[in-house]
SEVO-815595 format. One record per residue (C-alpha): residue in one letter; x, y, z. Coordinates in steps of 0.25 Angstrom, whole numbers, plus 5000, padded with zeros to 4 digits. Each point is the difference from the previous one (the first is absolute). Layout:
AXYZ/...
% end
This chain:
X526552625397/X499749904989/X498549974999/X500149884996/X500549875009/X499749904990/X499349944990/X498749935006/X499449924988/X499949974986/X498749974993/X499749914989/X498749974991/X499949854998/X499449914990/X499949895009/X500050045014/X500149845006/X501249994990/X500750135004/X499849975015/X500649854998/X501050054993/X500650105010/X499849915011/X501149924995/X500850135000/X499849995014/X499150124999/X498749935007/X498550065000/X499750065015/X498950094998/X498850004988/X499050124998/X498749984994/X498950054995/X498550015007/X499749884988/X500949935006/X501050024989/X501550025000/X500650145001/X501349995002/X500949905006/X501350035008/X501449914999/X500950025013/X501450024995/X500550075012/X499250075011/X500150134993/X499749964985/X499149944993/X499549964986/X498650034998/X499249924991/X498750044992/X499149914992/X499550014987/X501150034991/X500050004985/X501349984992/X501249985003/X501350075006/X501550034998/X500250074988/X501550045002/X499650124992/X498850045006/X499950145010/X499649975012/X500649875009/X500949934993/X500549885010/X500150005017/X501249925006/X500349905011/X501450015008/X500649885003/X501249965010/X500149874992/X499750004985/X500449844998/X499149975011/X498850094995/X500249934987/X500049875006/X498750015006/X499350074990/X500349874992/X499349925012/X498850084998/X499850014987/X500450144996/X500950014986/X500950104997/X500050084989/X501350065000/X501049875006/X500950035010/X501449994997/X500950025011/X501250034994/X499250144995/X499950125008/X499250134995/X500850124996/X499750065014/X500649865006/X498749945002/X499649854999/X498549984994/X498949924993/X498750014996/X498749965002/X498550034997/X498650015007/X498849934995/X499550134994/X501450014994/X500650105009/X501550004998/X500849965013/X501450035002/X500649935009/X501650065006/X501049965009/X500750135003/X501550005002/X500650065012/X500850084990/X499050044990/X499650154995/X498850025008/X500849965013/X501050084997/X499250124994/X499149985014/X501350015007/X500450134994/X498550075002/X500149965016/X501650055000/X500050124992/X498350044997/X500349974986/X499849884992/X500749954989/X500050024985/X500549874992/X500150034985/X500549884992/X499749914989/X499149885003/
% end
């Protein structure tokens, strides 16, 4: 039996928790529940992205993130069914990409993606998977034969 069912929430140290929480709201990640303190200060305010996961926000953050170098966390990433559409409306609402979409370019595991950052600088990917891509097929092969699969190649 795997111990694990999924992953329940990732947790981020903001500079500037009305910023972050604006921010992920136009993601369509919205506040629903905030904890606080017995001062009545903020302790951590949780994002819905699905009834299983969450984004955890804490207060009081000092610095800034996404160093690609860095140990520890390095980006998160949003699937998309539709990556012109999810492009289209972070236009509307006022999120740049820092990495432009081109849509004649898939990744080397056949991948559509662009990118975007948090208030805090947390790097975003965003993905539209293809129904042929590795992880699909590598998925596939883990569920059919207990294996997964090894891709070596140059990227």
């Amino acid at each position: 039996m795997q111990p694990f069912t999924s992953l329940g929430h990732f947790n981020l140290k903001t500079n500037d928790m009305d910023a972050s929480i604006a921010f992920y709201a136009k993601l369509g990640f919205p506040e629903f529940l905030r904890l606080t303190q017995a001062d009545g200060r903020t302790w951590i305010v949780y994002l819905r992205i699905t009834d299983d996961l969450y984004i955890e926000l804490l207060p009081d953050g000092t610095g800034r993130a996404g160093d690609q170098q860095a140990a520890g966390l390095n980006h998160l990433c949003l699937t998309t069914p539709d990556i012109e559409a999810t492009a289209a409306h972070l236009a509307t609402v006022g999120v740049p990409l820092v990495s432009p979409l081109d849509p004649s370019k898939r990744g080397v595991d056949g991948n559509r993606g662009m990118w975007i950052v948090d208030p805090d600088g947390n790097r975003i990917e965003i993905m539209e998977m293809a129904p042929t891509c590795d992880q699909y097929a590598a998925i596939k092969a883990l569920h059919s034969t207990g294996k997964g699969t090894v891709l070596s190649r140059p990227i």
